[in-house]
C-alpha positions in Angstrom: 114.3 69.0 89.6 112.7 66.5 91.7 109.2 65.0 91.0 106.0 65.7 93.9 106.6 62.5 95.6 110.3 62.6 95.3 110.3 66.0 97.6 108.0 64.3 100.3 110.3 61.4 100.6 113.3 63.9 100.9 111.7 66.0 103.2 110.7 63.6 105.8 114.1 62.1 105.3 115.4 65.7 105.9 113.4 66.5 109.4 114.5 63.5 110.8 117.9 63.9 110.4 117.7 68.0 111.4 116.2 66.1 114.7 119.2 63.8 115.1 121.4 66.7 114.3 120.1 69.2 116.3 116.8 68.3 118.5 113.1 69.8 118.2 114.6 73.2 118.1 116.5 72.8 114.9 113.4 71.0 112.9 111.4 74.1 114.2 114.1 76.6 112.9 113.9 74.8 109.4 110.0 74.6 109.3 110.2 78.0 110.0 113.1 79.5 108.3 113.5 77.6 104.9 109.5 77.2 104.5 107.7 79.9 106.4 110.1 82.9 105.6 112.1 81.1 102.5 109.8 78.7 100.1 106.7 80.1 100.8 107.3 84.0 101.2 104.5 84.1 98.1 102.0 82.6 100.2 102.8 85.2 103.3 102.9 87.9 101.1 99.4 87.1 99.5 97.7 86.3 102.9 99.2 89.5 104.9 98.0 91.3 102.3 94.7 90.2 101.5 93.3 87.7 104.4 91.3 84.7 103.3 90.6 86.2 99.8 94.4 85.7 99.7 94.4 82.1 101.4 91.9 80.5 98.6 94.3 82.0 95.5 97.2 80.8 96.9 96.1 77.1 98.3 93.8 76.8 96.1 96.5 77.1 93.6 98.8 75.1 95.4 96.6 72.7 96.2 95.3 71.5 92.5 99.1 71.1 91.5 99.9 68.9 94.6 96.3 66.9 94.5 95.2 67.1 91.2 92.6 63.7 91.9 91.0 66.6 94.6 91.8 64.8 97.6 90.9 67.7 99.2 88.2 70.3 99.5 88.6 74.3 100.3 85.4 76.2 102.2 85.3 79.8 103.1 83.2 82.8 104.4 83.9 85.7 105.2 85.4 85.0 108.8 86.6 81.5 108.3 89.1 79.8 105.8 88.9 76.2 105.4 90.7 72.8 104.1 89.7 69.2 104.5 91.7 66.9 103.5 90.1 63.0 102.5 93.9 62.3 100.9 96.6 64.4 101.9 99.2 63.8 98.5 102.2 63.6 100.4 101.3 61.8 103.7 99.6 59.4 101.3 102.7 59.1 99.8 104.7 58.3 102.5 102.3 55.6 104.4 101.9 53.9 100.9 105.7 53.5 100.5 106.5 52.8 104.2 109.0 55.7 104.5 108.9 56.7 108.4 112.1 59.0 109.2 110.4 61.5 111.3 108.1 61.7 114.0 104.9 62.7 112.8 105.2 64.4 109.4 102.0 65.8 109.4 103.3 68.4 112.2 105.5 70.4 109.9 102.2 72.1 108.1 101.6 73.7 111.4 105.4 74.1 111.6 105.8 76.4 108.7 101.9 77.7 108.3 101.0 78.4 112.7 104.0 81.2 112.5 102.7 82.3 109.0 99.4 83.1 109.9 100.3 84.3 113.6 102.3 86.7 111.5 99.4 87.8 109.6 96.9 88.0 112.6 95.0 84.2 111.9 95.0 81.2 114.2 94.5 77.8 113.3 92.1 75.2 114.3 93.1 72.1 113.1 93.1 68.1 113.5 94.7 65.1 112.1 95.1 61.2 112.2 97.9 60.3 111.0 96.2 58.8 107.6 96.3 61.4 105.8 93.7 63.0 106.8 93.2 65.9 107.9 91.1 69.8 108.5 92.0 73.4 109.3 89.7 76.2 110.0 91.3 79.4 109.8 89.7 82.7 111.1 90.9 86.4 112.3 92.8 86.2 115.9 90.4 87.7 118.6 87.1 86.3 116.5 84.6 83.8 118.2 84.7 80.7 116.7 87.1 77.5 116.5 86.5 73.8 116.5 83.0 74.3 113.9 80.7 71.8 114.5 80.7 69.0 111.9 79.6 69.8 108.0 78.8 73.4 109.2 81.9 74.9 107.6 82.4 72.4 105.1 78.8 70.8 104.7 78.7 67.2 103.2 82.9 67.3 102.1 83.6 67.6 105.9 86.4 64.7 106.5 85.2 64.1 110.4 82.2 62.8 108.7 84.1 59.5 107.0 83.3 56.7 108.8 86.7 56.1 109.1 87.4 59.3 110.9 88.7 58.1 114.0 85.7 58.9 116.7 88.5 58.4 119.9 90.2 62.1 120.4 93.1 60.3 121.3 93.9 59.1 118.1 93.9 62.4 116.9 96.3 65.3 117.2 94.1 68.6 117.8 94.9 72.1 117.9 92.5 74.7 119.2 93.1 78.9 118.1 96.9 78.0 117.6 100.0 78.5 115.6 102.6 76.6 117.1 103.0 73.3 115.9 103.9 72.5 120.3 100.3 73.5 120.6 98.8 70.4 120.5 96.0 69.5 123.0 96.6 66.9 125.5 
């Protein structure tokens, strides 16, 4: 078996080659296939059948395994799930030992989770900045909502209110009620 890190290293190794391989397409099909409906059936099984009560068992499971320092923070209510992330484990990982193989990394959460949730009737507000940081804000397809104003999810543990949070949207890569990892805002 192959340590945390070990697996992030392999994986951004492993999308950049299915890109080589096969284009866009085939790193889609993979996010998709092997994570979405493989890897992480337990998580789609938990959230289809029990929402956002489902959502905070299984990430914030997941989550303490992969960021045990709490690199992160989870926020819900009743019609929103959320995740801010101040150290994302993996992308961390990745920008501290200079392994670049893919494009931007950080698209293959909304690679395997956008079709997850679509699947389960959620969409997905989310940004990140490349750092390894990042936030999602997941609610019920069809509800109001998306894009919450700063700290009034999240409150103080918010990650847009760092003062390194890059203020210029273009340094960001945004998505607005989505679940296609193609969905990002221009």
């Amino acid at each position: 078996m192959i340590g945390c890190y070990d697996f992030c290293g392999h994986y951004e190794w492993t999308f950049g080659w299915l890109e080589r391989a096969g284009g866009h397409a085939l790193v889609r099909d993979y996010w998709n296939e092997a994570i979405n409906h493989d890897s992480q059936r337990h998580a789609r099984d938990l959230i289809r059948g029990e929402g956002i009560p489902g959502m905070l068992k299984y990430w914030g499971h997941t989550l303490l395994e992969e960021s045990p320092d709490l690199g992160f923070h989870i926020s819900h209510r009743e019609d929103v799930f959320r995740i801010d992330f101040h150290d994302c484990p993996s992308r961390g990982f990745l920008l501290r030992n200079g392994i670049h193989h893919y494009r931007d990394y950080c698209d293959h959460c909304m690679g395997w989770t956008g079709p997850m949730l679509r699947e389960a009737g959620y969409v997905i507000d989310h940004e990140h900045n490349h750092r390894g940081q990042c936030w999602w804000e997941m609610r019920p397809a069809g509800t109001p909502g998306g894009h919450a104003a700063p700290g009034s999810v999240a409150g103080a543990k918010d990650v847009r209110l760092r003062a390194d949070w890059p203020r210029d949207p273009a340094q960001l890569d945004r998505y607005q009620k989505a679940n296609d990892p193609d969905e990002k805002l221009a």
